[in-house]
C-alpha positions as CSV (number, residue, x, y, z in Angstrom):
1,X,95.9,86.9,113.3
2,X,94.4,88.0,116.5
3,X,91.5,90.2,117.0
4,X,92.7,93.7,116.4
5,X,95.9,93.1,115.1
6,X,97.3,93.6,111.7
7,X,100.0,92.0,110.2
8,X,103.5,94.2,110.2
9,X,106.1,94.2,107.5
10,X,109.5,96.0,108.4
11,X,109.9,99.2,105.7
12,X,113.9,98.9,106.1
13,X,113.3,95.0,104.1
14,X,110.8,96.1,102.0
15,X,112.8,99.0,100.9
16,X,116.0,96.7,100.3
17,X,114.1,93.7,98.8
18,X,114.5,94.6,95.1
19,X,118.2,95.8,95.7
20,X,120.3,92.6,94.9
21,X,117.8,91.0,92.2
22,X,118.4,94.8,90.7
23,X,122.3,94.7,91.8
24,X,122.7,91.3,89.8
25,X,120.5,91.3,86.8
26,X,122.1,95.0,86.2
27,X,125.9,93.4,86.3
28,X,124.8,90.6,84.3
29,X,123.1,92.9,81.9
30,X,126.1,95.3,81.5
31,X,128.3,92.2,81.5
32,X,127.0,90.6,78.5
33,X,127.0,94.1,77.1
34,X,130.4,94.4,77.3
35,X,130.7,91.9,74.5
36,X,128.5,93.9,72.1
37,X,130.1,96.7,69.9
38,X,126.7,98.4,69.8
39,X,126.1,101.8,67.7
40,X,127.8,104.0,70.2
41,X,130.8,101.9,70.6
42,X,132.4,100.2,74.4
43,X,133.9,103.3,75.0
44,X,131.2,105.5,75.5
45,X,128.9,103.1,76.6
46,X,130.5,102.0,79.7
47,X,131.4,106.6,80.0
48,X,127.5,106.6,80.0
49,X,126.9,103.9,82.2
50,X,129.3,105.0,84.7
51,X,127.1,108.3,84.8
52,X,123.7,106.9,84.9
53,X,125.1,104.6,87.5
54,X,125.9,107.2,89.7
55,X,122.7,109.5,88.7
56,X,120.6,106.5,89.3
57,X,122.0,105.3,92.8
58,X,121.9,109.0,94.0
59,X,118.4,109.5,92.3
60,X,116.8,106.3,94.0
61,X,118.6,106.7,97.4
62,X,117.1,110.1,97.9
63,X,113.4,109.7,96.3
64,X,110.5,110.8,98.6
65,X,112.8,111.0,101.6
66,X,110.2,114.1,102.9
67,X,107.7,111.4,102.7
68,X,109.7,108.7,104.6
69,X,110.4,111.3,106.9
70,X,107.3,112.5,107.8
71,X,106.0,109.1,108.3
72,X,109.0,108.5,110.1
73,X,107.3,111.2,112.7
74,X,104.0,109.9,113.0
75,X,104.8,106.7,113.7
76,X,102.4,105.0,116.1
77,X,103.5,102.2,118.8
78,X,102.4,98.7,117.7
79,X,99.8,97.0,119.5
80,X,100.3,93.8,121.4
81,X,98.1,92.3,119.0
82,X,99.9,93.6,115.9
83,X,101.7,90.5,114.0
84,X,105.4,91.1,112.8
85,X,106.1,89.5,109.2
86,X,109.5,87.4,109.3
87,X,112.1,89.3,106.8
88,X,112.1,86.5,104.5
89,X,108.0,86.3,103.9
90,X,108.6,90.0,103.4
91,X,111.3,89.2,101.3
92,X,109.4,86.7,99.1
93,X,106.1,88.5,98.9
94,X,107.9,91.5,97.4
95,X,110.2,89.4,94.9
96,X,107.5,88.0,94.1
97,X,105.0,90.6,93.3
98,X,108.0,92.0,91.0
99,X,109.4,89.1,89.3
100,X,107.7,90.5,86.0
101,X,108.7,93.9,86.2
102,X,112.3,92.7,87.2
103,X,112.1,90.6,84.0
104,X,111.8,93.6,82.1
105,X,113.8,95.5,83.0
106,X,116.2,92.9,82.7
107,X,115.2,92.2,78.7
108,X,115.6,96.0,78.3
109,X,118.6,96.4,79.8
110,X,120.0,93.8,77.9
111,X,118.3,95.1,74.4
112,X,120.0,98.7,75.1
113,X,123.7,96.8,75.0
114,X,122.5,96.9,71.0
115,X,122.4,100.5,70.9
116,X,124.7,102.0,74.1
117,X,126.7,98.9,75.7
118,X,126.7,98.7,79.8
119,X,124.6,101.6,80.1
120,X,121.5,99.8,80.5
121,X,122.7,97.1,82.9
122,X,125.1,99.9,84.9
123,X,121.2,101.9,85.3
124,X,119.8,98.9,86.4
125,X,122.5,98.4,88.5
126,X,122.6,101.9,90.0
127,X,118.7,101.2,91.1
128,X,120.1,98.2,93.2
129,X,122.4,100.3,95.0
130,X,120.2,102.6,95.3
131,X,117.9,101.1,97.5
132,X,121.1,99.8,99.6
133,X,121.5,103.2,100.3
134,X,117.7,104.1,101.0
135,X,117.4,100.9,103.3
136,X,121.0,102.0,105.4
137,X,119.6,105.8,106.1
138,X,116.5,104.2,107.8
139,X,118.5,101.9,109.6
140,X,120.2,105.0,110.5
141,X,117.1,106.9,111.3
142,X,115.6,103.5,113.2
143,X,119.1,103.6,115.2
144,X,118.9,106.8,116.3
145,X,115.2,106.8,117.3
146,X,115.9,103.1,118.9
147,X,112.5,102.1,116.9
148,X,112.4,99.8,114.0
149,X,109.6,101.0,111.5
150,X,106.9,99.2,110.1
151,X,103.8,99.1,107.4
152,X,100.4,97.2,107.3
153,X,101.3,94.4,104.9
154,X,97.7,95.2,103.4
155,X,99.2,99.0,102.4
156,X,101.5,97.2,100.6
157,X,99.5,94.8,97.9
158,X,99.2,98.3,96.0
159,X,102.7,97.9,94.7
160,X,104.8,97.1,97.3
161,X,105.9,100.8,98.2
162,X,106.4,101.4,102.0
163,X,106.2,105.3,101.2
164,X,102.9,105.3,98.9
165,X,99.9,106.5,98.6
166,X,98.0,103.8,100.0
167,X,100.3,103.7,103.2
168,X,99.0,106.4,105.7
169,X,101.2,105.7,108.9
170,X,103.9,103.7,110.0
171,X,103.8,102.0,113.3
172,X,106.9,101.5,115.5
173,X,108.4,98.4,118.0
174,X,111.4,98.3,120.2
175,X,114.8,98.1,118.4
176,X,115.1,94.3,119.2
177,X,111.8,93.2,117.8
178,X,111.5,91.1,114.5
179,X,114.2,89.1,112.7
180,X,115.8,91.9,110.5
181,X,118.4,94.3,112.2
182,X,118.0,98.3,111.7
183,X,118.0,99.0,108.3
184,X,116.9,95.7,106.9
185,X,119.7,93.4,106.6
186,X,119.7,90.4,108.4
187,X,119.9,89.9,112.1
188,X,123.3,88.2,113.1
189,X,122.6,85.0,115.5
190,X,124.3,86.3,118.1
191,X,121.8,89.1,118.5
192,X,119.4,86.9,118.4
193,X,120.3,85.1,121.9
């Protein structure tokens, strides 16, 4: 890294790197427990899985939006220095810090089928989508400020959380920097050229 600089993960793909390992282990989850009678009976399981579902997605998608928001603000231009993290290290690095927590929540997703069937994999599931939705309304706020956000990758060994405590500012690049399009998702190759 060069003198001065510090290495730059976008917030969009760190916000949207747990969504499809959440997305898939949730559907797998409900899924299998589909095929379990469980204490509450199918019926009402997938009733309260549809609900937490929703609860969850909407819960997730709008948790410490003030926070986001205010470091939104105060973001700081990136030095010349600064050195942008491809999406997929970012990607990896986050996947990876998590795989044990995703594990879990996986195992206990697919213990709850026992009791409630779907519910737990549908509120696993909900998480996923979730932070799909979180990751679109800062590609929506990066659009509109033609700025794509980003962290200190050190900020981020805490937990991976592009909004906590450890993270005091954001810093900001031109809407065409990095491989990730607004919002997280990959960069088509034609934008690329």
């Amino acid at each position: 890294m060069a003198r001065g600089g510090q290495g730059l993960a976008r917030v969009a793909v760190v916000v949207r790197a747990g969504a499809a390992p959440m997305w898939w282990l949730g559907v797998c989850a409900a899924g299998i427990g589909v095929l379990l009678p469980g204490l509450t009976g199918r019926r009402i399981g997938v009733l309260a899985g549809a609900a937490l579902f929703l609860v969850t997605a909407a819960a997730v998608a709008y948790r410490r939006r003030g926070r986001y928001g205010a470091l939104m603000r105060g973001a700081a231009r990136a030095g010349k220095h600064d050195v942008l993290q491809d999406r997929a290290v970012t990607v990896r690095n986050w996947r990876r810090g998590h795989r044990w927590w995703l594990l879990l929540a996986f195992v206990a997703a697919l213990g709850s089928g026992f009791a409630v069937p779907v519910a737990g994999g549908m509120l696993l599931a909900g998480a996923g989508v979730g932070l799909w939705l979180k990751s679109a309304w800062i590609g929506r706020c990066e659009r509109a400020e033609e700025a794509l956000l980003w962290v200190r990758v050190d900020w981020l060994t805490a937990g991976g959380r592009p909004a906590g405590k450890a993270v005091r500012s954001y810093r900001g690049t031109g809407i065409a920097a990095g491989d990730a399009a607004p919002g997280g998702a990959r960069r088509r190759a034609d934008a690329l050229v």
